[in-house]
SEFI-823206 format. One record per residue: residue in one letter; y, x, z of N, C-alpha, C in turn. Coordinates in pm, whole numbers, padded with zeros to 5 digits, always signed. Each point is the difference from the previous one (the first is absolute). Example, Ala and Ser with C-alpha at 12.3 -4.5 7.8 and 13.67 -1.06 7.14 Angstrom:
A-00569+01319+00780+00119-00089+00000+00120+00090+00000S+00105-00035-00072+00119+00082+00006+00109-00077+00073
END
This chain:
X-00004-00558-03217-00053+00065+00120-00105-00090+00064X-00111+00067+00058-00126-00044+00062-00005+00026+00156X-00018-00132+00061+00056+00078+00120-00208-00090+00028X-00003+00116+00125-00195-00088+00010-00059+00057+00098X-00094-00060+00075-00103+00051+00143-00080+00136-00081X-00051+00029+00127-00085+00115-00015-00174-00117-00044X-00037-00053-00002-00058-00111-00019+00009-00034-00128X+00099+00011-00128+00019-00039-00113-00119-00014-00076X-00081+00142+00000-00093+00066-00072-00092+00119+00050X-00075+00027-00028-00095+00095+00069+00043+00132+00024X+00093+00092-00111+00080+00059-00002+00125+00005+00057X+00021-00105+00080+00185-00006+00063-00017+00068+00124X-00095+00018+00077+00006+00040+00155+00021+00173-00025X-00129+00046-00100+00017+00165-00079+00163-00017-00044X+00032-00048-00092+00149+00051-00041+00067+00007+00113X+00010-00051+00067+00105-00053+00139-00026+00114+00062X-00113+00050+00042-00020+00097+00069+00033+00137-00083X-00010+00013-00074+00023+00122-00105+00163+00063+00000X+00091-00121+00029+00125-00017-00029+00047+00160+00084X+00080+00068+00003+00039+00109+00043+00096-00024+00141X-00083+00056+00125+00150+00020+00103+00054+00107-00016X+00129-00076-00101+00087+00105+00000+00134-00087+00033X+00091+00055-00043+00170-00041+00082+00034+00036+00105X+00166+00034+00042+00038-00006+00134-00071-00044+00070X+00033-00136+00023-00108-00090+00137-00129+00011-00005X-00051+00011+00106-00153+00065+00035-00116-00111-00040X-00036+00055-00086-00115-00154-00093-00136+00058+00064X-00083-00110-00010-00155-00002+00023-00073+00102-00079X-00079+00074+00072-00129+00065-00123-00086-00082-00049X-00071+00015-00062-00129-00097-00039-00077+00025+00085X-00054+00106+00120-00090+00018+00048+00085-00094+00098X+00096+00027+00088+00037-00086+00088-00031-00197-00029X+00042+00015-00110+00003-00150-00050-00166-00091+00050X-00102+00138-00110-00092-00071+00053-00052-00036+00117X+00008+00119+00086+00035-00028+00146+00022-00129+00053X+00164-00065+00019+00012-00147-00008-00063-00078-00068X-00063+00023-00099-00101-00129-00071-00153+00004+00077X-00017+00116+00008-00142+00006+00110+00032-00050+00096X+00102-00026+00104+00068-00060+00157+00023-00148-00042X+00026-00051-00102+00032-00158-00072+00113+00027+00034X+00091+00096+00023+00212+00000+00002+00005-00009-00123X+00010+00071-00101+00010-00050-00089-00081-00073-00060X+00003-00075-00116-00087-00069-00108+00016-00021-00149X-00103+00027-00111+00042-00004-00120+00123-00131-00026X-00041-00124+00036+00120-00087-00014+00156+00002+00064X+00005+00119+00076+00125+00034+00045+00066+00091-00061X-00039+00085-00104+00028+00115-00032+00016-00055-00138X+00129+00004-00008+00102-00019-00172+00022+00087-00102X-00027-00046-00112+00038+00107-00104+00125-00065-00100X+00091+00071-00077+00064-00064-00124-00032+00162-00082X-00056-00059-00127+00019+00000-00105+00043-00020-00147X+00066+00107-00031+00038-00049-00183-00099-00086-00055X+00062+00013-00117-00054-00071-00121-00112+00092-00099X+00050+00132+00066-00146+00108-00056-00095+00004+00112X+00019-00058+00137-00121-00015+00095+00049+00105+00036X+00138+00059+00051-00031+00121+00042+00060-00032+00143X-00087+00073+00099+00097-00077+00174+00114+00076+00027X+00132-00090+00054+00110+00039-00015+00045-00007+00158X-00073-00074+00108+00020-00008+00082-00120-00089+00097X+00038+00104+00141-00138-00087+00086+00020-00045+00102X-00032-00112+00087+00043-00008+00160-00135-00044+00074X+00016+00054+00092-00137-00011+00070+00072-00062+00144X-00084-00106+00053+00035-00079+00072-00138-00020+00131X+00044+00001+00144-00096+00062+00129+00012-00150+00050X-00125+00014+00073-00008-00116+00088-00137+00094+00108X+00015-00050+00118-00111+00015+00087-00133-00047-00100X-00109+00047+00109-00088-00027-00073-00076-00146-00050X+00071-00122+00137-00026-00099+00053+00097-00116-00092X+00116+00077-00084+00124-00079-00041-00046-00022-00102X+00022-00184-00061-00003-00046-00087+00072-00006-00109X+00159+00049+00063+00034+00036-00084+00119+00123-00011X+00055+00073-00069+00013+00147+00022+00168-00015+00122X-00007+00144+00038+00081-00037+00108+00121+00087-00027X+00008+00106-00075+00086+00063-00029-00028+00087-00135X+00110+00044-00080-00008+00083-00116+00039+00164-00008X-00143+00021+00012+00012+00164+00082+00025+00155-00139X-00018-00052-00130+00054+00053-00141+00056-00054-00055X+00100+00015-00053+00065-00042-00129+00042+00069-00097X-00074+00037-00096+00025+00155-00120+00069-00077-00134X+00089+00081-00076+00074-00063-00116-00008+00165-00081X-00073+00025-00147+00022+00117-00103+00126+00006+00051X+00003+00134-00015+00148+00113-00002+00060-00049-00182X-00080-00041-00089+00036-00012-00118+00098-00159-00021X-00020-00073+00104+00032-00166-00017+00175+00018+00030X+00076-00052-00080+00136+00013-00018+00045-00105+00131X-00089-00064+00049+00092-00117+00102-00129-00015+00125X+00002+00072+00048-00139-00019+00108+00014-00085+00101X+00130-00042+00012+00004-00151+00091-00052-00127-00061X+00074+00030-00131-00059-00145-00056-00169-00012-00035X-00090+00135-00037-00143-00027-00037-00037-00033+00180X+00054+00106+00101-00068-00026+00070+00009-00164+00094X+00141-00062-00013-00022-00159+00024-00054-00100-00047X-00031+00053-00140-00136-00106-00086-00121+00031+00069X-00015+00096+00050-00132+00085+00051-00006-00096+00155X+00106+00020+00092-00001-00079+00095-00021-00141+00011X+00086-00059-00089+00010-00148-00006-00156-00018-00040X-00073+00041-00102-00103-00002-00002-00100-00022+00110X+00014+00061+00013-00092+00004+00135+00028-00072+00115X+00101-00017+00044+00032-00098+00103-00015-00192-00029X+00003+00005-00158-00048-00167-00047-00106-00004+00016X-00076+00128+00005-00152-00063-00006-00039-00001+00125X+00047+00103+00134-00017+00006+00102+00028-00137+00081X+00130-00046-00013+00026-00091+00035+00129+00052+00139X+00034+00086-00007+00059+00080+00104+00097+00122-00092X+00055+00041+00107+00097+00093-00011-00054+00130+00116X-00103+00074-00013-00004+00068+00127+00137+00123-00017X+00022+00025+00094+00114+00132-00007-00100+00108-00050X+00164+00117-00027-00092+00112-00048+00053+00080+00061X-00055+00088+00066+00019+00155+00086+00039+00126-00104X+00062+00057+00027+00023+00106-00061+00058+00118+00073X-00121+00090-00021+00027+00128+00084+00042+00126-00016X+00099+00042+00044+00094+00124-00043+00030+00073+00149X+00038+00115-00092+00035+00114+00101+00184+00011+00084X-00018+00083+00112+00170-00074+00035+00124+00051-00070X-00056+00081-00090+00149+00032-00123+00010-00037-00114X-00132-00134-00030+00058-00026-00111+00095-00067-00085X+00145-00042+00070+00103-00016-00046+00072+00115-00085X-00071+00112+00084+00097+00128-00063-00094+00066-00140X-00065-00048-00028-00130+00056-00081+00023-00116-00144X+00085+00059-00101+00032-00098-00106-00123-00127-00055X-00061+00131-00049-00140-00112-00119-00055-00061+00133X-00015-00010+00140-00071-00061+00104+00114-00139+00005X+00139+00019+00001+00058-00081+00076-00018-00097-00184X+00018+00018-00129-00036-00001-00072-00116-00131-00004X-00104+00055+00040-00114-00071-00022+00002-00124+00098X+00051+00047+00130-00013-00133+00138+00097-00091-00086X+00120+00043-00081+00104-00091-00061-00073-00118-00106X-00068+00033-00048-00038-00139-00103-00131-00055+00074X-00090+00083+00095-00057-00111+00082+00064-00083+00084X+00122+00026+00073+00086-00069+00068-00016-00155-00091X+00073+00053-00118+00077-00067-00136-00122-00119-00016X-00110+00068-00011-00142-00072-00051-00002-00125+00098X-00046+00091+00120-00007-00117+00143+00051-00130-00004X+00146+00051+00022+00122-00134-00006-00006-00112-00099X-00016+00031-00076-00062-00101-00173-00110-00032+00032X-00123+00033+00069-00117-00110+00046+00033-00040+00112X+00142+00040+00050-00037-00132+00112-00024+00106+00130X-00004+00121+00028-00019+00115+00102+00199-00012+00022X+00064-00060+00016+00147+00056+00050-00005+00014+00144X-00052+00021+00072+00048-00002+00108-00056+00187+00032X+00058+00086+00074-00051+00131+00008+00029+00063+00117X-00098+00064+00058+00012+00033+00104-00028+00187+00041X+00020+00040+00035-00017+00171-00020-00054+00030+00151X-00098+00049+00045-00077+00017+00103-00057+00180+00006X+00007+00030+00105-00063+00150+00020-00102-00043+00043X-00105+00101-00013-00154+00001+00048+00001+00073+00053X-00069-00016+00091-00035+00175+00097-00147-00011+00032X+00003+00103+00041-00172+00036+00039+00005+00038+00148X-00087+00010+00060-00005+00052+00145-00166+00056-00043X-00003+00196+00066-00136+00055-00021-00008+00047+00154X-00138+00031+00087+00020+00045+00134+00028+00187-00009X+00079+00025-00089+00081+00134+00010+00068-00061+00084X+00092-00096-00031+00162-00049+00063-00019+00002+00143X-00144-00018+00063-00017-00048+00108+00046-00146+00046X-00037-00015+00130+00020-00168+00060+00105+00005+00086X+00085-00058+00018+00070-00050+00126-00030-00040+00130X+00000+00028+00131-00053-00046+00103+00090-00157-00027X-00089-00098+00098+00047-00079+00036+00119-00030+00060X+00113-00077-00018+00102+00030+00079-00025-00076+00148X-00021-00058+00013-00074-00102+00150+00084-00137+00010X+00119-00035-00111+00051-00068+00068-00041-00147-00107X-00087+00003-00078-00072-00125-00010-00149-00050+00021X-00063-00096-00001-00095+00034+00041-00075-00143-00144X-00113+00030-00069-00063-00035-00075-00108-00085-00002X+00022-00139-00077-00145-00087+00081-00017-00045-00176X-00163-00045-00004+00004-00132-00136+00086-00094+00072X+00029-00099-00135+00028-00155+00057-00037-00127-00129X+00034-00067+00038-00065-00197-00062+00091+00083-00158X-00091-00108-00086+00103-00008-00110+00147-00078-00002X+00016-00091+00075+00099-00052+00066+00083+00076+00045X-00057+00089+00129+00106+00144+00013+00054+00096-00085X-00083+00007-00083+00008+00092-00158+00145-00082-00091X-00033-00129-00047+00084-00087-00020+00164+00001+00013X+00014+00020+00126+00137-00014+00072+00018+00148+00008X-00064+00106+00024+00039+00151+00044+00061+00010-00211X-00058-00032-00082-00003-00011-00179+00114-00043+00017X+00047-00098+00018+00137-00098+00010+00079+00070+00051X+00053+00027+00131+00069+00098+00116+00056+00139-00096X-00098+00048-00024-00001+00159-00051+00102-00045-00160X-00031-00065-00058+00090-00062-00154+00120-00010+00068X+00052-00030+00077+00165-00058+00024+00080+00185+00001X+00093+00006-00078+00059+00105-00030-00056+00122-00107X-00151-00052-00012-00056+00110-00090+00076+00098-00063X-00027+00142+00011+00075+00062-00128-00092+00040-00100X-00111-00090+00015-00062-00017-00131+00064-00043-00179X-00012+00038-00088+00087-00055-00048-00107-00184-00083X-00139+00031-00027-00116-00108-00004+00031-00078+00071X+00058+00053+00093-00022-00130+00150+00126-00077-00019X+00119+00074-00022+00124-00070+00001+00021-00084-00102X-00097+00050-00140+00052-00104-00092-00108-00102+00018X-00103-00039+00055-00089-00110+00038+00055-00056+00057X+00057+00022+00146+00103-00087+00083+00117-00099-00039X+00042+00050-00131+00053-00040-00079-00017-00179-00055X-00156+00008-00064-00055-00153-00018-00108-00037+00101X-00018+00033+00137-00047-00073+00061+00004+00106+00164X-00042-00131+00098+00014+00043+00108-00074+00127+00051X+00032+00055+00165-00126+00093+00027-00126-00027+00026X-00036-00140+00045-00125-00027-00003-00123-00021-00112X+00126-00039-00105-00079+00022-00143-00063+00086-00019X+00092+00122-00002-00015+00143-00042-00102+00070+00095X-00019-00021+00127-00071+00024+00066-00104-00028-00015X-00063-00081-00035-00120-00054-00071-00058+00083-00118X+00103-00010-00109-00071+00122-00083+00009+00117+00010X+00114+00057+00124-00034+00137+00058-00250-00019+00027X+00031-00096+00106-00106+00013+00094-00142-00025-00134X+00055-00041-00140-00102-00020-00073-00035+00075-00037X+00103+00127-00048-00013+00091-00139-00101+00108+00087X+00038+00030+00111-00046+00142+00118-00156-00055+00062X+00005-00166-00022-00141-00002+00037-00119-00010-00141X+00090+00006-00097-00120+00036-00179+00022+00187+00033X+00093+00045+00053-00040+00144+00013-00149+00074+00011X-00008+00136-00022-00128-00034+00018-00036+00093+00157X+00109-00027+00106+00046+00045+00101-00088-00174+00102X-00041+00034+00142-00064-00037+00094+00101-00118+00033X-00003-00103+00022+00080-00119+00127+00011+00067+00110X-00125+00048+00043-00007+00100+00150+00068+00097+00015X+00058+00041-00120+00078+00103+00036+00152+00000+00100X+00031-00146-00100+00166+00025+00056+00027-00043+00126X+00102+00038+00060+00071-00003+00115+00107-00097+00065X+00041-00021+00117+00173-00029+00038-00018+00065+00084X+00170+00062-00082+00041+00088+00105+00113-00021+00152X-00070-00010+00150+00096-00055+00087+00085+00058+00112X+00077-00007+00026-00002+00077+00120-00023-00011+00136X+00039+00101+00114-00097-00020+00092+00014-00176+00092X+00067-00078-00048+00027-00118+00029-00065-00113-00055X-00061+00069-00131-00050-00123-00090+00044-00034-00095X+00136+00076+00067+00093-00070-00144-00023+00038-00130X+00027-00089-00144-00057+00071-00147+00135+00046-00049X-00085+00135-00023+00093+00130-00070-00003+00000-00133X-00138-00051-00040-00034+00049-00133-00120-00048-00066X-00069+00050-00098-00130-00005-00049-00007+00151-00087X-00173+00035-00027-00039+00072-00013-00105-00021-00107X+00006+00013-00103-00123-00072-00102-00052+00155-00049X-00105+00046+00029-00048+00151-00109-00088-00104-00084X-00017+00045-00063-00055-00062-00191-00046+00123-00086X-00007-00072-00130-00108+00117-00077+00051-00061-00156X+00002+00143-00071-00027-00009-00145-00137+00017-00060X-00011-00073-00123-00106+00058-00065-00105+00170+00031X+00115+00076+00019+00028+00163+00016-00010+00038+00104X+00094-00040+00114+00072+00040+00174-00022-00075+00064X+00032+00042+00094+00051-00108+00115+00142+00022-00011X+00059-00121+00068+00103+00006-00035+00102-00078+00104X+00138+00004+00038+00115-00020+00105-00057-00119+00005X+00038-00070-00131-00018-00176-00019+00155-00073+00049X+00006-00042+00106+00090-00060+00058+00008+00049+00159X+00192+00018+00012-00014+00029+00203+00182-00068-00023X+00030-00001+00139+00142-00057-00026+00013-00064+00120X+00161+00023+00045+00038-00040+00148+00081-00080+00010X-00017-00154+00096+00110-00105+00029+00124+00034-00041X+00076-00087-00052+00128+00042+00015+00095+00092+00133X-00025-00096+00089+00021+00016+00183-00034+00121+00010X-00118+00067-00001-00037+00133+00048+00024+00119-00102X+00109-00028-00112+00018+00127-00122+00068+00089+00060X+00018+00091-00011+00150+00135+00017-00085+00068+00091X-00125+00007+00072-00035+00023+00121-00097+00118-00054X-00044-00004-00117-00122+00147-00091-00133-00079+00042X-00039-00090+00024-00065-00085+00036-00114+00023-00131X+00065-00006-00169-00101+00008-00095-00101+00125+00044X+00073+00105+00075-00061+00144-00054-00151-00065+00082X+00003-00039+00097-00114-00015+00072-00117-00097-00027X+00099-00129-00119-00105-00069-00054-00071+00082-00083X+00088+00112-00144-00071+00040-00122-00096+00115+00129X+00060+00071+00105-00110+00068+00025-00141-00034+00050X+00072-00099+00068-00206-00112+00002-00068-00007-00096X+00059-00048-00128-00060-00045-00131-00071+00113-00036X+00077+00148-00015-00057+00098-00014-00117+00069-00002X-00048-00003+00200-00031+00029+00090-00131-00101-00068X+00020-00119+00021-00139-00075-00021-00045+00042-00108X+00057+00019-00120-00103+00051-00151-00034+00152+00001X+00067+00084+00093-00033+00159+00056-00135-00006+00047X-00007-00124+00087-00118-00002+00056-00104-00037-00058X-00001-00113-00099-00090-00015-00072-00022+00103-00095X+00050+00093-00027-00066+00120-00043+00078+00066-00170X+00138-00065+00038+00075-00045-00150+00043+00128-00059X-00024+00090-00083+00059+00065-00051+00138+00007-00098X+00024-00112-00029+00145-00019-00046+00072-00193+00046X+00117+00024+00004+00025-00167+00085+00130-00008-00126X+00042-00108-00058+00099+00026-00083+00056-00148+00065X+00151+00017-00075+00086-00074+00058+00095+00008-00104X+00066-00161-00018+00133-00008-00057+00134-00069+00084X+00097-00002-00047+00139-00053+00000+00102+00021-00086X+00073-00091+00044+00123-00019-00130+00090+00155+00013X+00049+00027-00114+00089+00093-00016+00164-00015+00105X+00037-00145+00012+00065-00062+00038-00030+00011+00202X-00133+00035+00032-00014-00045+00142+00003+00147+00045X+00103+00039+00014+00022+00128+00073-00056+00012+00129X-00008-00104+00132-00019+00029+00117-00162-00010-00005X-00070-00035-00079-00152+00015-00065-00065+00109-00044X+00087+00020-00080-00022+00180-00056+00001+00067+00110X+00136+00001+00077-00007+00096+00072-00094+00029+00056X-00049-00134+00071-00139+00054+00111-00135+00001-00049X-00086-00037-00138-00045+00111-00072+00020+00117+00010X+00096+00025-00030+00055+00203+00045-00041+00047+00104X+00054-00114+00070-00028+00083+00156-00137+00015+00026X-00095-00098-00031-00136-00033-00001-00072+00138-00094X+00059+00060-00072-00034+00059-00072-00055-00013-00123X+00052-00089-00041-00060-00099-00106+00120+00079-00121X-00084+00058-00143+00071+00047-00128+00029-00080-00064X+00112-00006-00084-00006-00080-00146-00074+00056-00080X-00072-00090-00088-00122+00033-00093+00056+00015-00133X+00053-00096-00008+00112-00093-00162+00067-00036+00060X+00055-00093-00082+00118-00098-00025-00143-00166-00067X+00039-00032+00013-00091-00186-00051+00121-00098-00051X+00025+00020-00096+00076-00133-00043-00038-00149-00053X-00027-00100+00072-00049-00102+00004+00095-00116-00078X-00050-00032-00128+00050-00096-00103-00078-00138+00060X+00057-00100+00028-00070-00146+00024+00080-00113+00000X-00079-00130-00050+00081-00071-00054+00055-00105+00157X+00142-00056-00012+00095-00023+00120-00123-00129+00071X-00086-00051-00062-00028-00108+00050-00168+00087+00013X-00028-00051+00069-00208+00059-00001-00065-00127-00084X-00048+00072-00112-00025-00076-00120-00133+00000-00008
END
């Protein structure tokens, strides 16, 4: 078996692209693909092939990074022939591959609909990518809903009882820290794990400022005393705008306090003129979901997030 970049040969980027979206899980078109290669998300050296010994491609993974990332940030395909008797094992030569040369482990997303447990050949197929993941080094997994927010749903009035300012990165800092203690994140809880909240707070405040979302945007949220309730980060995908980050002191929880942060967040990308706002959370953070709902915010998918326990 040949496992090799889209880069191999002059012909590898055409085969790669040729490859068929087909399978359960929702694969790339070629027109989409090129798409990301025109944006620099994708790139011929990110995009994997294995091949037999007759040259014939048996499997592909295509791997995203912003346009700015040096190096890829997540693995947004992973295809294995319907004909291959063990598609965990071609497709972890396929991974490992690629991650020696990367030098990293980026996670891989994988996007499904909300019944596909009950849907055999679907639950089927997520089963040996699971399988695949774990063997390069992806064990850790996390299951997240997406939602969308469109201005059908409409906006929420303000509730009045916080009131919204910028602040220092310093303030940002400690509101990052504050908001982590109890998380029902489940990312957050297992970080806390090997290091403190101020750590973590830091690469909270890193990852949201490579977003390709404003500094100016975000918020603390206080009340009419001053006191800090919260923070408010709206941010952006490649695609959307997007929730990003919001979240309330420990001290001030039980009170519905979020509904009024996510409806600020809202409210500000409404205004900038947003036709769709998307948003995730853990499957696990029920009191999160909920107020999405209330916000009017749909589930889109399901996102199951494979990544390795340490950030590699």
């Amino acid at each position: 078996m040949r496992f090799f970049a889209a880069t191999a040969d002059p012909t590898a980027l055409d085969r790669a692209l040729a490859y068929p979206a087909d399978g359960p899980v929702a694969a790339l078109t070629a027109e989409r693909i090129r798409e990301e290669i025109d944006a620099n998300q994708f790139r011929p050296e990110w995009i994997w092939l294995a091949e037999d010994e007759d040259g014939y491609i048996l499997a592909r993974a295509l791997w995203w990074g912003r346009a700015d990332s040096e190096r890829p940030i997540a693995l947004d395909c992973l295809q294995v022939r319907s004909t291959v008797a063990d598609p965990a094992a071609l497709a972890t030569g396929l991974l490992d591959a690629g991650h020696a040369t990367f030098g990293t482990r980026p996670l891989y997303n994988v996007s499904l609909p909300g019944d596909w447990r009950a849907r055999s050949e679907l639950a089927q197929a997520v089963a040996w990518r699971r399988e695949s993941g774990a063997r390069a080094g992806l064990s850790r997994e996390i299951e997240r809903l997406r939602y969308e927010w469109t201005p059908a749903a409409g906006l929420r009035e303000a509730g009045g009882r916080l009131t919204f300012r910028e602040g220092s990165d310093e303030e940002f800092l400690d509101a990052f820290a504050r908001v982590s203690s109890g998380s029902l994140d489940q990312a957050t809880q297992d970080e806390l794990r090997t290091k403190d909240a101020g750590q973590l707070a830091e690469e909270d405040m890193r990852f949201y400022l490579d977003c390709p979302g404003e500094r100016s945007w975000w918020r603390l949220a206080e009340l009419p005393d001053g006191t800090l309730a919260g923070l408010a980060v709206p941010s952006a995908t490649p695609y959307n705008r997007n929730v990003g980050y919001l979240g309330v002191v420990p001290e001030q929880r039980g009170q519905g306090l979020i509904d009024e942060i996510l409806a600020e967040i809202t409210r500000f990308h409404a205004a900038e003129g947003a036709e769709r706002i998307t948003a995730t959370t853990d499957t696990t953070n029920a009191p999160m979901a909920a107020a999405f709902e209330r916000a009017g915010y749909e589930v889109a998918e399901i996102r199951m997030v494979l990544e390795a326990p340490e950030r590699a």
